[in-house]
N, C-alpha and C positions, 0 to 999 in steps of 0.2 A: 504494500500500500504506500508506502512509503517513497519508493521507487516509479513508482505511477502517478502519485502527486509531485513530485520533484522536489522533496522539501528537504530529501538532504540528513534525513533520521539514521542514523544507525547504532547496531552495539558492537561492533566488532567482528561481526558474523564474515562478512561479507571475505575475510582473510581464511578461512576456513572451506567454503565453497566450492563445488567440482567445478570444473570448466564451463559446464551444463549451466549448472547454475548461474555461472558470471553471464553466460549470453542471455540465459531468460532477465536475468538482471537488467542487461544493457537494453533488452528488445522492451522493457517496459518502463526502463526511463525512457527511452526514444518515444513509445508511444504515448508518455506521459507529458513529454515536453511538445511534441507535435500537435498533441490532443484527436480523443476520438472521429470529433467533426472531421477536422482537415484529412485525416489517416481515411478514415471513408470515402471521403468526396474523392480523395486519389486513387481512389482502388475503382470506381463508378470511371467507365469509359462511353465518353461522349461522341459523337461526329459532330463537327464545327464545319461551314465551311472550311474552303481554302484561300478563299480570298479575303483578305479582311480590312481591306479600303473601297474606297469607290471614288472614283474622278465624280466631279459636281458636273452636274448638266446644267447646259446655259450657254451661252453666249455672249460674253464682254464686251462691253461698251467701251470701245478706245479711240479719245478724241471728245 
């Protein structure tokens, strides 16, 4: 919980830990710091255009 709120708690454990552990560790300070929304939203694939300007229609007045 600790690790997931990013607040930085411990007792000392963390020196003691398999490998296993350290990555679950890191994978939920990561998703801690990133937070759930955003972790979501990136995993959600959209199609966007491709193009993503448009020239103005019109005609300029010069003179």
């Amino acid at each position: 919980i600790s690790a997931f709120a990013t607040v930085g708690l411990t007792s000392g454990l963390t020196e003691d830990l398999p490998p296993e552990g350290l990555y679950v560790l890191a994978a939920l300070m990561f998703a801690g710091r990133v937070g759930i929304i955003t972790f979501a939203a990136s995993l959600t694939v959209r199609q966007r255009s491709r193009v993503r300007y448009r020239y103005p229609e019109g005609r300029p007045m010069i003179g």
